[in-house]
C-alpha positions as CSV (number, residue, x, y, z in Angstrom):
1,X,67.8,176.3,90.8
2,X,66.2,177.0,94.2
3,X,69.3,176.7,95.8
4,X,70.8,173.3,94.9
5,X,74.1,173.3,94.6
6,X,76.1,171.6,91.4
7,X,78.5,168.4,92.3
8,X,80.3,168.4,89.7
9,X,84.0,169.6,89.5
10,X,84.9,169.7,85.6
11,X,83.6,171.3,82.8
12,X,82.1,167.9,81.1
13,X,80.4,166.9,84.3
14,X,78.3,169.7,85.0
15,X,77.2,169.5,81.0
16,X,76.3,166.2,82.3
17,X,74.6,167.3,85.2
18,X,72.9,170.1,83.6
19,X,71.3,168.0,80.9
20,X,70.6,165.0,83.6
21,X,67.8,167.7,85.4
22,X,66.8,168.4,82.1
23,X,65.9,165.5,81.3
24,X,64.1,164.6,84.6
25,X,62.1,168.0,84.6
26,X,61.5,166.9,81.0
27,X,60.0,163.7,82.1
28,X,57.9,165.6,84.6
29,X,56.0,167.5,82.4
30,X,55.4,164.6,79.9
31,X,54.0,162.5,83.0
32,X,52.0,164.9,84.4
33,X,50.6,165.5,80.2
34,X,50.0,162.0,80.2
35,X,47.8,162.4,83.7
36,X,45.7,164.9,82.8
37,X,45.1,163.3,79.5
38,X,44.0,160.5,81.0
39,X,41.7,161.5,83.4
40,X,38.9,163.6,82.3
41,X,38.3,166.9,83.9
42,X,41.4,167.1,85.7
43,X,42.8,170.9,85.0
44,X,46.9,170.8,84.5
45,X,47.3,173.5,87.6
46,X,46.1,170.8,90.1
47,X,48.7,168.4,89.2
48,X,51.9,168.7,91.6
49,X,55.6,167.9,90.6
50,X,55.8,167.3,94.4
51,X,53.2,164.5,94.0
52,X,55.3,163.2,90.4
């Protein structure tokens, strides 16, 4: 994970933390679909997460 460290102390909260950055990178990848979808001639490996 590059480094980041997990805040959570129990066993249910880091299955919650776990599957919140899921989701989120989840949602990246579906938004930057959805941007090179929508703009014609706009390859996938220029679009940046950084950017997202």
């Amino acid at each position: 994970m590059d480094g980041r460290v997990l805040r959570s102390r129990s066993v249910p909260g880091l299955e919650q933390e776990i599957f919140a950055l899921l989701t989120v990178y989840q949602a990246l990848v579906r938004m930057a679909g959805d941007v090179t979808t929508a703009t014609p001639g706009l390859s996938v490996q220029r679009v940046s997460f950084t950017v997202l």
